[in-house]
C-alpha positions in Angstrom: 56.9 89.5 94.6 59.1 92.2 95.8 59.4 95.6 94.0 63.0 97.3 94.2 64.2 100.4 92.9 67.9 100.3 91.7 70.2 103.3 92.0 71.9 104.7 89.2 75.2 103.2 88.4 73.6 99.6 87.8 74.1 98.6 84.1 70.7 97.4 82.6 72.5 93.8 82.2 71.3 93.3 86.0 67.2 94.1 85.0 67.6 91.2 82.2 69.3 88.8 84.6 67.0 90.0 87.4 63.9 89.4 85.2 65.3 85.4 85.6 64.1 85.4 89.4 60.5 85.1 89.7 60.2 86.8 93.4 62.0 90.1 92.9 61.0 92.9 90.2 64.0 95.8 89.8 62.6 98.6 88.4 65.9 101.3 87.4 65.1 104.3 89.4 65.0 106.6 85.6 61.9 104.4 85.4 60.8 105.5 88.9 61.1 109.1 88.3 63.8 110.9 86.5 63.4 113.8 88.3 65.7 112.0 91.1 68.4 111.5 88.6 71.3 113.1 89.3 70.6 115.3 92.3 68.2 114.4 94.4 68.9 113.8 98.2 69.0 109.9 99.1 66.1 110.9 101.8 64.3 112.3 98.9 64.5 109.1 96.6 63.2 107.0 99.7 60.4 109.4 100.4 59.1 108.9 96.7 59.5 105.3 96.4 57.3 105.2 99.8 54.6 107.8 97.9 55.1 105.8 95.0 51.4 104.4 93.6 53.3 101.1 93.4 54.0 99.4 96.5 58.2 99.7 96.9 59.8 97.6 98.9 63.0 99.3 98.5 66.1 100.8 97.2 69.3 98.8 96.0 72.5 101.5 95.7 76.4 101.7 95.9 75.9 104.9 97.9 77.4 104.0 100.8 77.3 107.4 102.7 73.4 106.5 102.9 74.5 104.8 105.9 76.0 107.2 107.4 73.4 110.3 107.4 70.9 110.6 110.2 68.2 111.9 107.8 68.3 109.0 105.4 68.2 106.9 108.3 65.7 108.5 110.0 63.4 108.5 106.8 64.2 105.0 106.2 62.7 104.0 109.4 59.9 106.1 108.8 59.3 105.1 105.5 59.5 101.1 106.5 61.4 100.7 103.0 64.8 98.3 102.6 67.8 99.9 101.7 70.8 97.4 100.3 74.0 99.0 99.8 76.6 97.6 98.4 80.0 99.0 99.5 83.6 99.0 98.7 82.6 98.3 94.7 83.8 102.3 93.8 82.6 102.5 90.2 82.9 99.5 89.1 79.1 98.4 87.7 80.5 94.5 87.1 81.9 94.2 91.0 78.4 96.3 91.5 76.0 94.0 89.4 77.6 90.0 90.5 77.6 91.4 94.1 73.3 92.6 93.3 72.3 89.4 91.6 74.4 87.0 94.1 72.3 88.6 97.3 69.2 89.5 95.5 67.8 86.2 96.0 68.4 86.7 99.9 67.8 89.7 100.7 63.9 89.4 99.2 63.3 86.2 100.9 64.2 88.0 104.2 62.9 91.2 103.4 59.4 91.7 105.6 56.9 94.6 104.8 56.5 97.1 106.8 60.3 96.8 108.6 62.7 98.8 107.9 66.0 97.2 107.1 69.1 97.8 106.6 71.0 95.9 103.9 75.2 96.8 103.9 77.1 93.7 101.7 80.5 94.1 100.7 82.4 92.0 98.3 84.7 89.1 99.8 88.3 89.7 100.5 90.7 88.9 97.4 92.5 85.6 98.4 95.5 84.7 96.9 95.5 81.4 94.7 95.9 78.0 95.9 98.7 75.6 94.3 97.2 72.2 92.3 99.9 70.8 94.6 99.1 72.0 97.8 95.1 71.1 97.0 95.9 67.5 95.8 97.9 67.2 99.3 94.5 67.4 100.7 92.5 65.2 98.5 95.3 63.0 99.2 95.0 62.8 103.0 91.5 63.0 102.8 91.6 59.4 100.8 94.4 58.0 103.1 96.7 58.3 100.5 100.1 60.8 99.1 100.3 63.1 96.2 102.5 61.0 94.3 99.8 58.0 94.8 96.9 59.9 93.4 99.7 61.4 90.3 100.7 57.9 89.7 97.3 56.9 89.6 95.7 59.9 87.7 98.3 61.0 85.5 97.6 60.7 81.7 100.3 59.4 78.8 102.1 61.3 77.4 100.8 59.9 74.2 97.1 60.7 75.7 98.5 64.0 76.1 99.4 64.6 72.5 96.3 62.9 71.0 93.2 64.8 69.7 90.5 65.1 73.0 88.2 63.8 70.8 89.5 60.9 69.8 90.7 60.2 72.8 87.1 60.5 73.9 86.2 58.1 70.8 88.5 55.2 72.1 87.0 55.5 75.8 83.6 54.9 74.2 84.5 52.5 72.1 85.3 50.6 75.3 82.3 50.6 76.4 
């Protein structure tokens, strides 16, 4: 099982979700040691997970400018811990925490002791919305046929339309 620390700025709904996945533990970094709340330089925090009794594997943060500073680095390497950072979420803990528990169960499985890595994730790019129409178009040609064939064959009553799902669901069965 892999032992993580996570950063500040994590909600504790990630931990409870987290605690679903049977080969990663997160441990919040308060729980660590609160002395490297608030201030603490991000070589700092990766020296004391390394010195830590319990044997870290590493540190999950939205502190992007980790990646950018020699020391951290440096002590990273040194340290043999895994660093994931997750950047372009700003402060937003929801982008933070569904981009966390989405890669979690990757980044253990290729996580190896005793080699540093370097994790940097970033949400996807915002795509805009695709029509019903232009996506039937393709289920359409996919099946040899045109939109108005699939409509014509899929399209509901208006009398289904106005009638109670359930019952509607009632008569189906009742076919059967």
């Amino acid at each position: 099982m892999a032992l993580f620390a996570l950063d500040e700025g994590f909600p504790d709904t990630v931990l409870t979700v987290a605690a679903l996945l049977p080969e990663v533990e997160l441990r919040p970094l308060r729980d660590v040691d609160d002395r490297l709340l608030g201030n603490a330089d991000d070589w700092a925090i990766l020296l004391r997970l390394f010195q830590h009794p319990e044997p870290f594997d590493g540190l999950i943060t939205v502190d992007a400018s980790m990646t950018r500073l020699v020391r951290e680095l440096v002590v990273l390497h040194q340290t043999q811990l895994s660093l994931v950072v997750f950047e372009d979420v700003g402060d937003d803990p929801v982008r933070a925490s569904g981009l966390c528990l989405l890669h979690l169960p990757h980044v253990v499985n290729q996580t190896e002791p005793d080699k540093p890595q370097l994790w940097i994730l970033r949400p996807p790019g915002r795509k805009p919305p695709i029509r019903a129409r232009d996506r039937l178009g393709q289920l359409a040609s996919a099946e040899g046929s045109s939109i108005d064939q699939l409509m014509r064959r899929e399209r509901l009553s208006s009398e289904q339309l106005e009638t109670d799902l359930w019952s509607w669901y009632t008569e189906i069965d009742d076919e059967y």
